[in-house]
C-alpha positions as CSV (number, residue, x, y, z in Angstrom):
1,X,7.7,38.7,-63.9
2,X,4.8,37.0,-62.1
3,X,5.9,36.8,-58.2
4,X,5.7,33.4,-56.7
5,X,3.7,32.4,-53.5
6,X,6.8,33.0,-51.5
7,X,7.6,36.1,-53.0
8,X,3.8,37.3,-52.4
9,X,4.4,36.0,-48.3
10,X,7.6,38.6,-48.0
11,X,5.9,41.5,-49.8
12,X,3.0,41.1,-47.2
13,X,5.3,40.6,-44.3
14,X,7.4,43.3,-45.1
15,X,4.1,45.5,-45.7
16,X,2.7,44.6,-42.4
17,X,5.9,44.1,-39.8
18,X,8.4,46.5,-41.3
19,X,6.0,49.7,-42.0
20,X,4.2,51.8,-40.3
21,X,0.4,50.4,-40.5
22,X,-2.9,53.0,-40.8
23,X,-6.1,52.0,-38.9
24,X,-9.1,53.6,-40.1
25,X,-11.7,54.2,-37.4
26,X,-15.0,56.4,-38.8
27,X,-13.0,59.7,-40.0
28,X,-9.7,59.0,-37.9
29,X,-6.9,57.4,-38.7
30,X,-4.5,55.7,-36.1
31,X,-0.8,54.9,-36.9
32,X,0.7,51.7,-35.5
33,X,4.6,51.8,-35.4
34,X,6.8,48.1,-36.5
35,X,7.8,48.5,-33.0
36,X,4.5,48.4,-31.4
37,X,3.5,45.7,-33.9
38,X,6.2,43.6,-33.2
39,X,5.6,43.6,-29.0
40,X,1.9,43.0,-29.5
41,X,2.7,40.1,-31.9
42,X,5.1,38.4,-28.9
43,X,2.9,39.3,-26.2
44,X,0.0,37.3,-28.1
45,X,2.5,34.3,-28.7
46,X,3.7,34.3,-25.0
47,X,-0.2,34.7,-24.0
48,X,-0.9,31.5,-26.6
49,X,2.2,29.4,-24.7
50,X,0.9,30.0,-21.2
51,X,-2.5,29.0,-21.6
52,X,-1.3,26.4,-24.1
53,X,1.1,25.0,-21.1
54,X,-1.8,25.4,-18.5
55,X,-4.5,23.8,-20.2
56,X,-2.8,21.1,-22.2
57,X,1.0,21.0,-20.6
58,X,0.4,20.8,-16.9
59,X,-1.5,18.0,-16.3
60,X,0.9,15.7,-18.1
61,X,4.0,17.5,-15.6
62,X,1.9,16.1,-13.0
63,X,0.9,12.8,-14.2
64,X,1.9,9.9,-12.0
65,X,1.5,11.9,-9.0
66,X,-1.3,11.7,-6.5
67,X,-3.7,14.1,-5.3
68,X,-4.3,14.3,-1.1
69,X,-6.5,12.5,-0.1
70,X,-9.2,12.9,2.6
71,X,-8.4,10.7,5.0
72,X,-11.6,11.2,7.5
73,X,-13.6,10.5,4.4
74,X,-11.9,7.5,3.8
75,X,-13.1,6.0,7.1
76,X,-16.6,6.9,7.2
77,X,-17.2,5.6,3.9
78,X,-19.1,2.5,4.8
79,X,-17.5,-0.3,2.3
80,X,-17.4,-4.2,2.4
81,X,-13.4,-4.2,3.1
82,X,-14.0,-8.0,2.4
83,X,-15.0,-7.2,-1.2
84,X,-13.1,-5.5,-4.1
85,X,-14.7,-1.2,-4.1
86,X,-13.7,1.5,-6.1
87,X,-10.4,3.0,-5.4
88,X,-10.4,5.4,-2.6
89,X,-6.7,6.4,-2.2
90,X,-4.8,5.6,-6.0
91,X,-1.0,3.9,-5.5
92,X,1.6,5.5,-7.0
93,X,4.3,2.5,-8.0
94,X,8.3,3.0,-6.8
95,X,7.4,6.8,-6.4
96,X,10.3,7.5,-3.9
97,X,13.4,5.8,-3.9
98,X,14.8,6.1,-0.7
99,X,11.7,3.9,0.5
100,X,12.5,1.5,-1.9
101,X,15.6,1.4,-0.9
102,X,14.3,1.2,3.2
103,X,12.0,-2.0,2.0
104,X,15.0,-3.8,0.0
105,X,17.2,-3.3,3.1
106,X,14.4,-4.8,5.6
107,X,13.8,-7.7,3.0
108,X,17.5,-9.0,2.8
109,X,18.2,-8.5,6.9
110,X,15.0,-10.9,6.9
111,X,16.6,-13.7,4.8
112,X,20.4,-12.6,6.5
113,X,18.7,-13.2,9.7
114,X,20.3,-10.0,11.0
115,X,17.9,-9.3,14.0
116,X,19.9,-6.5,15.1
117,X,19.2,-4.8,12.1
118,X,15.7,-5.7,11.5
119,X,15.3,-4.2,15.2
120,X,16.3,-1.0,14.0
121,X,13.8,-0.7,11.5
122,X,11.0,-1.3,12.9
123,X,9.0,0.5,15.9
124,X,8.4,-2.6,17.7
125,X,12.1,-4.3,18.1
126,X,10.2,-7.4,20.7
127,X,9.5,-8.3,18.0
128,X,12.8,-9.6,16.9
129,X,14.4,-10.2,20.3
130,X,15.8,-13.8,18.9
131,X,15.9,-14.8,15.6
132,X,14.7,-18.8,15.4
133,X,11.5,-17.8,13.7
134,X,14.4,-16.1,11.4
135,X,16.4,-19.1,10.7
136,X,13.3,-21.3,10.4
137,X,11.8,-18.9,7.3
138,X,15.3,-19.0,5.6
139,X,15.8,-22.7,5.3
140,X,13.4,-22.3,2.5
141,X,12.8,-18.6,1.6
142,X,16.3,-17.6,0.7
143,X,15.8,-14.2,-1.4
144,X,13.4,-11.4,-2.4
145,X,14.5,-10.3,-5.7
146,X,13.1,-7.8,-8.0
147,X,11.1,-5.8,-5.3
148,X,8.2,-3.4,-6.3
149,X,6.7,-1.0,-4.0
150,X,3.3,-0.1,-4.5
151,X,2.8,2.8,-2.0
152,X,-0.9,4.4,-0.5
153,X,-1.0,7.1,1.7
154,X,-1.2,6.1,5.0
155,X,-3.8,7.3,7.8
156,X,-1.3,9.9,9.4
157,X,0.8,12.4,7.7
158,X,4.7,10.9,6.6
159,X,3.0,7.2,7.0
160,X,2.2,4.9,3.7
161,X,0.7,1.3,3.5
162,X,2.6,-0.4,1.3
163,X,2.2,-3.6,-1.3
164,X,5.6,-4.9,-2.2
165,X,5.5,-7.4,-4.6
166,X,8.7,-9.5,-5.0
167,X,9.8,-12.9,-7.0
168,X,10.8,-15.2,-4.3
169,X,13.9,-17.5,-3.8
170,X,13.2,-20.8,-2.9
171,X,15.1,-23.8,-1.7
172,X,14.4,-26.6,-3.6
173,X,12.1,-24.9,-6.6
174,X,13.5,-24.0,-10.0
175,X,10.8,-21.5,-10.5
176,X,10.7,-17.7,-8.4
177,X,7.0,-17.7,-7.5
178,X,5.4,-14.2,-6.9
179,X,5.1,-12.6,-3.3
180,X,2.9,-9.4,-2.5
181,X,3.5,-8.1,1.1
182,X,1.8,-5.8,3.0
183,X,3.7,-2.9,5.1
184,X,2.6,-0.1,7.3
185,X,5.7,2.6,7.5
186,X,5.7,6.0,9.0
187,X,8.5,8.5,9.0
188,X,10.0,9.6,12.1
189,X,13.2,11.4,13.3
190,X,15.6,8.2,12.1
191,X,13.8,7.8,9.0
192,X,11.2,5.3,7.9
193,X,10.1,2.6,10.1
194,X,8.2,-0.2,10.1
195,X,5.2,0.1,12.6
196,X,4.5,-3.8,13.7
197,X,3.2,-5.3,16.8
198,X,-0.8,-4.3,17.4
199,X,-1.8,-1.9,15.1
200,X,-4.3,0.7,16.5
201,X,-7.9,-0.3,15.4
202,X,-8.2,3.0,13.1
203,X,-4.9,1.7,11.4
204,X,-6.0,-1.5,11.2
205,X,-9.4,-0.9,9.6
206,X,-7.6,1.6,7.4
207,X,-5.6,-0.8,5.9
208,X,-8.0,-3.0,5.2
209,X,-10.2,-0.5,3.6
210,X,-7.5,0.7,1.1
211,X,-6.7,-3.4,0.4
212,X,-9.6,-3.4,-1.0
213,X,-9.3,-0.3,-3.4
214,X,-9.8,-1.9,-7.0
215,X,-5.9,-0.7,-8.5
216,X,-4.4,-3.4,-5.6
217,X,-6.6,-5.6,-6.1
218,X,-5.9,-5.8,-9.3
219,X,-2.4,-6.9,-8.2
220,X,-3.4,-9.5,-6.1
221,X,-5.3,-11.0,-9.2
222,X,-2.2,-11.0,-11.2
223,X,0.2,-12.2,-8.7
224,X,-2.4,-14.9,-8.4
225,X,-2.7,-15.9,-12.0
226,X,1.1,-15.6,-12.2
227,X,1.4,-17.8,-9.6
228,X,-0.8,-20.4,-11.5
229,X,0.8,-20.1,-14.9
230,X,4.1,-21.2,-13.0
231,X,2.6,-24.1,-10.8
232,X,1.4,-25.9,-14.1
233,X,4.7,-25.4,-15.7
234,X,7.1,-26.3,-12.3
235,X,6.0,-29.2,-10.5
236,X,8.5,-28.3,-7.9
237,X,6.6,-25.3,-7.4
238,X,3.8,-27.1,-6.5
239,X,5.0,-30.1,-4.4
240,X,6.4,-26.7,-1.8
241,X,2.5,-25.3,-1.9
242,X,1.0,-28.6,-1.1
243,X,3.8,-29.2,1.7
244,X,3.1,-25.4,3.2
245,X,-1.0,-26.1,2.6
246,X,-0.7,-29.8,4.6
247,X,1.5,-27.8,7.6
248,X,-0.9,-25.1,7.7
249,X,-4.4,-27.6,8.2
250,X,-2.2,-29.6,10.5
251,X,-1.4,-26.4,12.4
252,X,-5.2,-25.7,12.3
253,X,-6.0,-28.6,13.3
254,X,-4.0,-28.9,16.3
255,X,-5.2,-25.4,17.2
256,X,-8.7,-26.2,16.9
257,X,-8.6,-29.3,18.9
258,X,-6.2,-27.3,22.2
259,X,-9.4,-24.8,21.7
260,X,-11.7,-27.6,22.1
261,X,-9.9,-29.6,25.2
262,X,-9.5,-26.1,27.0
263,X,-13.3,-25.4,26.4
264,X,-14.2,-28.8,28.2
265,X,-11.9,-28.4,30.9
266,X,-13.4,-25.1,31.3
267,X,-16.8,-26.3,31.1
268,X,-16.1,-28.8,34.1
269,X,-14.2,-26.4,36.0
270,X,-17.6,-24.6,36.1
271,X,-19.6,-27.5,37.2
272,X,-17.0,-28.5,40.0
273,X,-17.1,-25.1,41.1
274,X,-21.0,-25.0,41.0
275,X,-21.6,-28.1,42.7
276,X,-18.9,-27.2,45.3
277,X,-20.0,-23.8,46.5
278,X,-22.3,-23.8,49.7
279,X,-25.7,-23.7,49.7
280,X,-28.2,-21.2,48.0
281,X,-28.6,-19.9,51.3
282,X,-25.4,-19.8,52.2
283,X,-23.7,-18.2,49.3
284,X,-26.3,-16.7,46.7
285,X,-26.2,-16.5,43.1
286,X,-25.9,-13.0,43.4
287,X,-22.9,-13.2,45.7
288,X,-20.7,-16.5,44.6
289,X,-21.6,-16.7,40.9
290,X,-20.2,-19.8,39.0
291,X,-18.6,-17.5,36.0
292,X,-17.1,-15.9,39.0
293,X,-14.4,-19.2,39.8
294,X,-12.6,-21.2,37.3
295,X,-12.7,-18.9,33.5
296,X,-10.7,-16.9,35.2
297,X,-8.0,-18.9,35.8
298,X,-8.2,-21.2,33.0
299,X,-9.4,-19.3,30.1
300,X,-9.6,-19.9,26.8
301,X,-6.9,-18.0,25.4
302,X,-4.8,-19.4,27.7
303,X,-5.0,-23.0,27.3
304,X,-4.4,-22.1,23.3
305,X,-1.3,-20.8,24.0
């Protein structure tokens, strides 16, 4: 009876796995055992696996995650931190949920008012020594909701700089426009905190540098255009843009002109002070400059406030 394909595939495996096998090499002959057959045939197939897994396998374990980056080279790289670059430090997107969890918490003691709390989460806690500017904000933002945290690493080890992008709440809109926020947080013996106040200049310049990587600001672009899309559709939407657009010129404005009234004032302080020190002779230029009297006492900054 003529054997079938299958039948020809067992003779042959039987022929080669189950017997002993003769190697011919010139006028010797070398016997290979099953047994010897069978653990070179597994230690070829384990071989196969682990270069299969480290060539093909391993990069998708690690996909999602970030490589370390050089932070020094980060900073000397001379980029317009105005301008959108090519990404320097990649974000990885609600990578760790405990910080997540930290930004959710800071978020809703912001619209609960809860200074006490808000103090403890941040390295600064001046900075929320009463809580008017509190209450003020959450008459009309009333909730963050649906919180992403984009996260970069941050200049020192355990720190991040963080985009969260949120749909806000508001009072008096039917739409939830989109918010993106920007955090610095370091890790410390209590946990993350938020490091507000003053930022250091290499922090600062950091931050900047990394807002301008292309991945976030190809969030800012969408929050934007998201943003649009719902003003066209919810006039509510954009009454409460035009109402925080008019405060903010009017703010300007009023800032502007206290810069300009303290810049006069200064400007005839000088020439009071100049026409009333003594004579040349008297009191040299060298000795009794006019710079020397009234800025000090009246500056700028000062008068702004």
């Amino acid at each position: 009876m003529k054997k079938n394909i299958f039948d020809k595939m067992s003779d042959s495996y039987e022929q080669f796995h189950l017997k002993e096998s003769q190697i011919h090499m010139g006028n010797d002959m070398i016997s290979v055992s099953p047994k010897l057959k069978l653990a070179l045939g597994w230690s070829i197939f384990i071989l196969c696996c682990v270069l299969a897994y480290i060539f093909v396998g391993f990069p998708f374990v690690n996909a999602g995650k970030t490589k370390k980056v050089d932070k020094q080279d980060v900073m000397e790289q001379d980029v317009d931190v105005n301008e959108e670059h090519e990404t320097m430090v990649p974000y990885e997107k609600d990578a760790d949920k405990d910080l997540n969890d930290f930004v959710e918490q800071y978020f809703k003691a912001i619209t609960d008012c809860d200074n006490e709390k808000l103090q403890d989460m941040v390295t600064d806690a001046s900075e929320y020594a009463d809580n008017e500017n509190l209450k003020r904000k959450a008459e009309f933002i009333t909730g963050y909701d649906n919180i992403t945290v984009y996260t970069k690493e941050g200049l020192e080890e355990g720190s991040y700089v963080t985009f969260v992008v949120s749909n806000l709440t508001i009072a008096g809109v039917n739409s939830s426009p989109y918010d993106i926020s920007t955090l610095y947080i370091v890790t410390g013996s209590q946990g993350f905190r938020i490091q507000n106040g003053t930022l250091p200049d290499s922090i600062t310049e950091y931050i900047e540098k990394v807002k301008g990587d292309k991945d976030i600001q190809k969030i800012y672009k969408s929050v934007e255009k998201k943003n649009e899309e719902l003003k066209e559709k919810d006039a509510s939407l954009q009454d409460f843009y035009d109402i925080i657009s008019r405060r903010n010129v009017e703010t300007q404005s009023a800032a502007d002109q206290t810069s300009e009234d303290a810049s006069a004032d200064t400007q005839v302080s000088e020439t009071e002070a100049t026409e009333t020190e003594a004579p040349v002779t008297e009191a040299p230029a060298t000795e009794a400059p006019a710079t020397e009297a009234p800025v000090t006492e009246a500056p700028v900054t000062e008068a702004a406030q």
